[in-house]
C-alpha positions, -999 to +999 in steps of 0.1 A: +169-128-057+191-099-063+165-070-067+178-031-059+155-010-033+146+015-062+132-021-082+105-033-056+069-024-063+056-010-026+019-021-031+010-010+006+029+000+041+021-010+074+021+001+114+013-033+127+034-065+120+000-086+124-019-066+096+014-073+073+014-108+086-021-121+076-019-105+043+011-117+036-003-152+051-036-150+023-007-150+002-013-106-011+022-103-013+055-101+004+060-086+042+099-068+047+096-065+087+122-069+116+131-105+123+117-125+153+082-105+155+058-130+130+061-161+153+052-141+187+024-129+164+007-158+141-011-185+160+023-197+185+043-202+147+020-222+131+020-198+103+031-208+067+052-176+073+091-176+078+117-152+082+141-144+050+173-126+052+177-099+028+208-104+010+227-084+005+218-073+047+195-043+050+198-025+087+174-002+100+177+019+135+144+019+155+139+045+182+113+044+209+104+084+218+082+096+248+081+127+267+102+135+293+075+139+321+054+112+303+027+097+331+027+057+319+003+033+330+017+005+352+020-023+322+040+010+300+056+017+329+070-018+331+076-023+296+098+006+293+122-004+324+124-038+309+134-021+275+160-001+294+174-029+310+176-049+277+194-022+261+213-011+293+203+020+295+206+043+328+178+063+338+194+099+325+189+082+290+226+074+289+240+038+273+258+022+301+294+007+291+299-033+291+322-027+323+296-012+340+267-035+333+286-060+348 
């Protein structure tokens, strides 16, 4: 299905993949959501749901924001060092180069 961005019919938006996910799931329409997020969501993947690639590829950037003297709660507080280490990130907000991850 070849179908241009200005051709779709948005019906509805969402913040939460799960809200997207069981609509989509009682079969109200389609869901256009980041890849890997419906089976940690839906029942362990026993979900009629799947992941499509759009073709031709559609990326999006995502940013995570917070304030610089932000207190977190322990659970944020881990969550966000695990994010930075996923992305390699040091902690003056700098990407760390492949040479020195290793």
């Amino acid at each position: 299905m070849h179908v241009r961005p200005s051709g779709l019919h948005v019906a509805a938006t969402y913040n939460l993949i799960l809200n997207a996910a069981i609509l989509t799931d009682e079969k109200f329409g389609y869901t256009i959501g980041y890849d890997k997020l419906l089976d940690t969501v839906l029942d362990q993947g026993n979900s009629s749901l799947c992941f499509r690639p759009l073709d031709p590829v559609m990326e999006a950037e995502a940013v995570i924001i917070w304030k610089k003297y932000q207190i977190f709660s322990k659970a944020a507080d881990l969550f966000l060092q695990q994010l930075q280490k996923a992305l390699y990130i040091d902690q003056e907000g700098e990407t760390k180069s492949k040479e020195k991850r290793e």
